[in-house]
Steps between C-alpha positions, in 0.01 A plus 500: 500500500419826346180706653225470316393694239146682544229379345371816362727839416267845589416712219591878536263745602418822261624844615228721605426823357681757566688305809660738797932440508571249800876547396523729728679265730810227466372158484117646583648552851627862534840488532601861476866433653576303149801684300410674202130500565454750750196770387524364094190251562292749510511556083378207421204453342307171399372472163314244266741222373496560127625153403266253341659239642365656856131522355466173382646347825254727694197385342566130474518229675692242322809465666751171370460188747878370720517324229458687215671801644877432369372467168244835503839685637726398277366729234501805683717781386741670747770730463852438667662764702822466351427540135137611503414265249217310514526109584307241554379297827568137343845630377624585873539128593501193408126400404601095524670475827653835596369614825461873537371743841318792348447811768191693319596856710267713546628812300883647500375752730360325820735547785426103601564406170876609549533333801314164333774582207768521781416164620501334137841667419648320827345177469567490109809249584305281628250518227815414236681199713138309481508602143163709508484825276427864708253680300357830648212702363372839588219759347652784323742514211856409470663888587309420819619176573874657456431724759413210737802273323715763564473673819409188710662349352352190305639346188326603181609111339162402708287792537206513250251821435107420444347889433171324422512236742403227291667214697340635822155507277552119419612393862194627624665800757266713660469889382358703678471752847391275721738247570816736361423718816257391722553180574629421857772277373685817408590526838763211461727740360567656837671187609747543254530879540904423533588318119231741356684850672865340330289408148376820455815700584537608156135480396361756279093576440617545116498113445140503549288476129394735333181373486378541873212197503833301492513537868150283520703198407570211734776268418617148578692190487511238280732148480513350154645164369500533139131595412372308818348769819645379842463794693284800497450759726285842460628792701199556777633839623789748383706371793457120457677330251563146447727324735837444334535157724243386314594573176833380593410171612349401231757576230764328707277173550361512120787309273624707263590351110 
């Protein structure tokens, strides 16, 4: 039986004024060993998100219900990495009976974000002999999703851009400092110091957006039958993403039309 959903999805949390860069370290962890990222993460600089779609979010607090959630989504407006056209959510799957794992990244330039990507690409076999559609999202736009797509690499068929993170604004993710770099789950990432070393072998700072507050954004994972929620899980810490077993399980125990 699939995990259940929770009850309530967080709303995001406003930038602060004038907020100091905590970019200045892979994954919030300081991993100055990383390829390509040696001495560049010190240029970064945090600035206020622009997009309305990031004010609105910040200041209120209605956020869809499980059961509501497919349909809220299914309007949003995302661009794919392969044409950089815009799409929409509902026209990705199947909203009857198609099932469909969506991977909300954080943003094309977070060094556990390639390895997360990494995973997907391996287990994306598995994901089409149970007949479940692979769709991966990250913040930035779709030049910057190519440079994940194509030095991981990842295929662009399933990678999605969302500059102004509306999806992760209706799912509820967290934004913010706090839990993006100081929260002690971030220390999971150590454990898997091996697969994130071979992800980022070809890694490059120059995926990350434009727009710096990007690198506030959580991410998470999210199990879909048609329009129907199954599974939903909210990144806690840059280092902890959502167990692939899981996600896994369920599509291969949840009949497929």
């Amino acid at each position: 039986m699939a995990a259940p959903v929770s009850a309530s999805l967080a709303t995001r949390v406003s930038l602060p004024p004038r907020a100091r860069s905590a970019a200045s370290s892979s994954c919030g962890l300081g991993l100055p060993s990383l390829p390509g990222h040696r001495h560049r993460h010190r240029h970064l600089r945090l600035r206020r998100s622009p997009s309305p779609a990031g004010t609105a979010a910040a200041s209120s607090a209605s956020v869809p219900s499980p059961s509501g959630t497919g349909d809220a989504l299914g309007g949003v407006e995302i661009y794919s990495a392969a044409t950089g056209e815009p799409v929409l959510f509902r026209d990705l799957w199947d909203q009857n009976e198609g099932m469909a794992v969506v991977a909300l990244l954080r943003h094309f330039g977070c060094p556990c974000c390639w390895e997360l990507a990494a995973v997907l690409r391996d287990t994306k076999e598995r994901f089409d002999s149970a007949g479940v559609k692979l769709i991966a999202v990250g913040v930035g736009t779709p030049a910057k999703a190519r440079i994940l797509a194509e030095r991981l690499p990842f295929p662009l068929e399933y990678l999605y851009a969302d500059p102004e993170r509306k999806a992760y604004d209706i799912l509820g993710l967290y934004f913010g400092i706090g839990r993006t770099f100081f929260n002690p789950a971030s220390v999971k990432v150590f454990s898997r110091f091996d697969s994130l070393r071979e992800a980022v072998k070809n890694y490059t700072i120059e995926a990350t957006p434009d727009d710096r507050a990007g690198v506030l954004q959580q991410g998470g994972m999210f199990v879909f039958k048609g329009k129907e929620l199954l599974y939903a899980r909210k990144d806690e810490g840059t280092g902890d993403h959502a167990p692939l077993d899981d996600v896994l399980n369920i599509c291969c125990k949840v009949p497929v039309a």
